[in-house]
N, C-alpha and C positions, 0 to 999 in steps of 0.2 A: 728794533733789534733787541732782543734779551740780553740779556746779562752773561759777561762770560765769566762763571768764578769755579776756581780750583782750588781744593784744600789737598797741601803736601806737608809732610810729616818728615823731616828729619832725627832721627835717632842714633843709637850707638853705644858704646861701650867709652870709658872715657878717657879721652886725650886720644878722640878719632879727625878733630879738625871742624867741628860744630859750627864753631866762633867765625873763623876764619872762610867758611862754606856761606854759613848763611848772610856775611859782605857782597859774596862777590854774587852771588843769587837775586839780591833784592837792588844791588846795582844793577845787574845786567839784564833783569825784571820793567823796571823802569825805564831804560834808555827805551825797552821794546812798547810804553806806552801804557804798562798794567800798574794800577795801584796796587800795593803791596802791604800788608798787613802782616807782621811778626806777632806769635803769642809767645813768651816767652817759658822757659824754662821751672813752673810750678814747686816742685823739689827743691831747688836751690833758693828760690824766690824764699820759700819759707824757711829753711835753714839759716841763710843770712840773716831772717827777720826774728829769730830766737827759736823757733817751733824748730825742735831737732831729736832724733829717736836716740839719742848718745849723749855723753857727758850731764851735768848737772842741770836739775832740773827737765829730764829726757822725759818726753813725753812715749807713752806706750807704741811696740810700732807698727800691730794692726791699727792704731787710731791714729799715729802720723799717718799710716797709708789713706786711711778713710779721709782724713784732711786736703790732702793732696788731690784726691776723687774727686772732693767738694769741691774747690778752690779752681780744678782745673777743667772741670765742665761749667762753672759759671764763666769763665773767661772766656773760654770756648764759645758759650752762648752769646758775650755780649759782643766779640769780633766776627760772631756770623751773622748778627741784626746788624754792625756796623756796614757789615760789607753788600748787605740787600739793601742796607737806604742810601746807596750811591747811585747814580744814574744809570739808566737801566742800558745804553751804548758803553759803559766805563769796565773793559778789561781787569779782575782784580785778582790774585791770589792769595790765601792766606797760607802762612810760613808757620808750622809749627814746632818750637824747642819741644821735640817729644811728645808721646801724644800719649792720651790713657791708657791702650794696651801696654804702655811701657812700664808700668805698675805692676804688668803680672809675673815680671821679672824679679821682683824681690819679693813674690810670695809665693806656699805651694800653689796646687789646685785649687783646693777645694777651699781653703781660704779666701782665693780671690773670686772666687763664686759665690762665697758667701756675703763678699762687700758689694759686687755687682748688685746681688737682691735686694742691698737695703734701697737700691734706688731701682729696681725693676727694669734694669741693665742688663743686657747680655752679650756675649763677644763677639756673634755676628753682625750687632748691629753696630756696633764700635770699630769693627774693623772699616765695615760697608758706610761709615763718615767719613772716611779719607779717602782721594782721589788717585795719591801713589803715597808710597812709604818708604825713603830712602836709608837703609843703615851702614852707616861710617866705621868700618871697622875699627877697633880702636889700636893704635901706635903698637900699645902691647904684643899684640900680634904679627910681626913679622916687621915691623920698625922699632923695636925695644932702645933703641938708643936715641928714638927722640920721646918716650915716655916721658911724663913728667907732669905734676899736678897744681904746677906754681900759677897756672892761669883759672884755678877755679878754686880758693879757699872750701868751698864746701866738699869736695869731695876727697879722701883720703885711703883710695884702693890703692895696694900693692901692684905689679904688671899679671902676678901670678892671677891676683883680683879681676882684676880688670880684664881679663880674656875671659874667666866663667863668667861675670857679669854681660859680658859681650855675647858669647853663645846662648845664656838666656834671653837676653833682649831681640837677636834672631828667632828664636823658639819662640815669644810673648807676641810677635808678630807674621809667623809665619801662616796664618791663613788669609792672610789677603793679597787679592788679587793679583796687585801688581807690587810688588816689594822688589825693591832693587840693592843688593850689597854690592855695593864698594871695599874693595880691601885694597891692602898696601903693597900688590906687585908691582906699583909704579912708582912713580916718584909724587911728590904730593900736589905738585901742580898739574899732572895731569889724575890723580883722584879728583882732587877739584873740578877740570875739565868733563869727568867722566858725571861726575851730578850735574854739570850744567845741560850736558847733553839728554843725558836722562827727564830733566825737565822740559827741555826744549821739545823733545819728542812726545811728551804728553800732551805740547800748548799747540801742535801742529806745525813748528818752528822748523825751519831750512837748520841742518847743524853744520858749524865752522868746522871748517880742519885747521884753523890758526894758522894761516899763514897770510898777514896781514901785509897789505900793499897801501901805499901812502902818496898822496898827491896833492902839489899845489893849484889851488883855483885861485884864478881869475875872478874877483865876484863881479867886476865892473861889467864885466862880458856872460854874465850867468843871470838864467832866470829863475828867482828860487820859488815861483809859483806854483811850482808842482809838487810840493810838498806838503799843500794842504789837502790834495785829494790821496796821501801815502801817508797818512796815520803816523806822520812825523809828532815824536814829542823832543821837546824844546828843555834843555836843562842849561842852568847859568854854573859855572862851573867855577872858583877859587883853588889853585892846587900850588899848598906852600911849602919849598923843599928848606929844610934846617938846614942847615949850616953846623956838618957834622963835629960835635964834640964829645970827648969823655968816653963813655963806654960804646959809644956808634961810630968811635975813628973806621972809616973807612966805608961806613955802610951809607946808602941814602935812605933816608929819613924824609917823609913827605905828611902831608896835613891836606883832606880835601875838605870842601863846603862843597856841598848838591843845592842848587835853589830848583825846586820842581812843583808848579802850581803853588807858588807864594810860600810853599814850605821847606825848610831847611834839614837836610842830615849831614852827620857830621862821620870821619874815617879817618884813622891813624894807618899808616905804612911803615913796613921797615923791610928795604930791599938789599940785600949785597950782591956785590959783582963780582963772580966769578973770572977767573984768568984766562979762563977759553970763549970769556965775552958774553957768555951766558950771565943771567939774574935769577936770585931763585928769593922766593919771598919770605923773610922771617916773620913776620905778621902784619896782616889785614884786618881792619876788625872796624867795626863799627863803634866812635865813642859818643858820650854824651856834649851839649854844647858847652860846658860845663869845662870838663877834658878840653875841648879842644881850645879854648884860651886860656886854659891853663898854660898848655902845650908851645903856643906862640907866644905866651907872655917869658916864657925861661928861657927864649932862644931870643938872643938879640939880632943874630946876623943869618936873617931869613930872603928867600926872592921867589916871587911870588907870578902867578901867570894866570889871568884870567879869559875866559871866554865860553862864548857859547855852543852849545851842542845839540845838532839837529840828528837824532835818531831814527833812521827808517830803513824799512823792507821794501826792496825792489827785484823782483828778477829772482828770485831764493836767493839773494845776497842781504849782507846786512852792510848799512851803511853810517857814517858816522862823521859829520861833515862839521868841522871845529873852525869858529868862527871867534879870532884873537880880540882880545880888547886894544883899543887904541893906535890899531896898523893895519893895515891893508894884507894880511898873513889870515889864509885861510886856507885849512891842511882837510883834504878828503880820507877816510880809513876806510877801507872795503875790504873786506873777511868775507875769499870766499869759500864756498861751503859742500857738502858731498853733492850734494843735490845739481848745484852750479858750479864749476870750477875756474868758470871761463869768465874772466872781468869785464862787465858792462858797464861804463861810466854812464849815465842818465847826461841825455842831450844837453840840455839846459845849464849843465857844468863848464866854463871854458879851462881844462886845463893848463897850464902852464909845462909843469914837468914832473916826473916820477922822481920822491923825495924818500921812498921806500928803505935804502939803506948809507942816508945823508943822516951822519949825528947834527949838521946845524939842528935840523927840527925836531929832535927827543926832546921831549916836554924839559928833561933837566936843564938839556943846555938851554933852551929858549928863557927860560927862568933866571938862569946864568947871566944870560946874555943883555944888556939894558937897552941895545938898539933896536930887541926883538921884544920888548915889552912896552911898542910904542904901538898898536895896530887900532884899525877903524872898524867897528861894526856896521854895515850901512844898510842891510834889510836884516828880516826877518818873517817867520811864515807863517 
């Protein structure tokens, strides 16, 4: 079987939701089975690292632009050798913070034609290196009051700024093919939703309508053999909620570990609950391991939930079958999808009952709870 790899291109104007997009992407990437490769943000990379076209010491900024060219087509090269010396059955995508057309946004024309030549570059063929191109409108534009630059020291555009820098980076990208804008007529969790979908539809992916149904199995009475012929991937899961204090009275506050193929990533949360029982997310975001026991070391009074997660497609349904540490608690999640609307449990499942809108089993309380952090793992697939 070849190789199935896609390169997608996140972009945008800034304080569009980047950070917080490309968490819930390369999670929801994973559970589906695909290795996932992030290149990160070139621009910033080197601003942080002193290379800056402003303040002291400012390096010129056709030749910071020229820097960034360099800097971000070698990276590019070495995460698309990476992702060819992976097995040739292995699903992968590469994620990238911005791609080189995004450079043509802070320059004129014929400028940025002029740097393309020094490397014998042209924008056709830079556009036709990416598979889709998603741009995040930025906050400025039609959410101005959650504007704000506190999550990215490097950059320092006014809202005024920030929407012409946003119609240019539409412009610096708009001859390819498949370019999808997201703007802010919605609320930010379904922005979010609306890129996952967007991706989902390029990977040939059933799309959720989120309306997620929950069930208890029986594993005593379940065969989970058939999991290895359904391209189940397997993640070992840690998700630690703080024990809210200080400036997060009231909000929940959570800490994950992914363990997927012997490798670890790490995710900071910060959720508040609404009075109409709704949650809306103050930030998702990917930290380093670094962060994250930092994170758990300043919180004394934390509870913790662990278990496994078998990932799989059946039926154009997605499935998500959590298997508790240390108890006999094993909660099925089935999101079904346009495609399918209609709930198929897989035989081999014995349910017990529908726990769908039972707060005993919201991960919080179960974490809460010390009689439900006693469960048994007893297969696996």
């Amino acid at each position: 079987m070849n190789k199935s790899l896609f390169k997608i291109v996140l972009t945008g104007g800034p304080c569009a939701g980047k950070t917080t997009a490309f968490s819930k992407i390369e999670e929801d990437l994973t559970e589906k089975g695909y290795q996932v490769f992030v290149v990160s943000e070139s621009a910033t990379e080197l601003i942080k690292g002193g290379i800056r076209p402003f303040g002291n010491n400012s390096f010129d900024f056709l030749e910071f632009q020229n820097l960034i060219l360099q800097y971000q087509l070698g990276k590019e090269k070495i995460y698309e050798n990476a992702a060819m010396s992976i097995p040739n059955n292995k699903k992968c995508v590469i994620l990238y913070d911005r791609g080189v057309m995004d450079n043509k946004a802070y320059l004129d024309q014929q400028k940025f034609i002029e740097l393309l030549n020094r490397y014998q570059l042209n924008e056709l063929s830079l556009l036709d290196n990416y598979d889709m191109v998603i741009h995040l409108v930025t906050a400025a534009d039609g959410k101005e009051e959650y504007y704000t630059l506190s999550n990215n020291t490097a950059r320092s555009e006014t809202a005024e700024e920030a929407r012409m820098l946003d119609k240019k980076t539409i412009n610096a990208w708009a001859g390819h093919n498949n370019l999808k804008i997201i703007d802010n007529s919605t609320g930010f969790e379904e922005k979010l939703n609306k890129v996952t979908d967007a991706i989902s539809n390029l990977l040939g992916h059933p799309i959720s309508i989120r309306q997620q149904r929950k069930y208890r199995i029986d594993l005593s009475n379940s065969n989970l053999d058939f999991l290895k012929t359904n391209n189940c991937s397997k993640i070992k899961i840690e998700q630690t909620y703080l024990v809210n204090m200080g400036p997060y009275d009231g909000y929940e506050e959570r800490l994950r570990k992914r363990t997927y193929q012997n490798k670890n990533s790490y995710y900071y949360t910060i959720q508040k609950h609404e009075s109409d029982g709704f949650s809306k997310i103050v930030t998702d975001r990917k930290i380093t391991e670094a962060e994250y026991f930092t994170r758990m070391d300043m919180c004394e009074a934390k509870n913790t939930i662990k278990k496994i997660r078998y990932s799989f497609a059946l039926n154009k349904q997605y499935f998500k079958l959590d298997v508790f540490d240390e108890e006999e608690l094993v909660i099925l999640e089935i999101e079904p999808t346009i495609e399918n609307q209609t709930i198929h449990i897989p035989d081999d499942l014995y349910v017990i009952e529908e726990v769908t809108n039972d707060f005993k089993y919201k991960n919080y309380n179960l974490a809460d709870n010390k009689q439900k952090q006693k469960c048994l793992v007893r297969k696996s697939c």
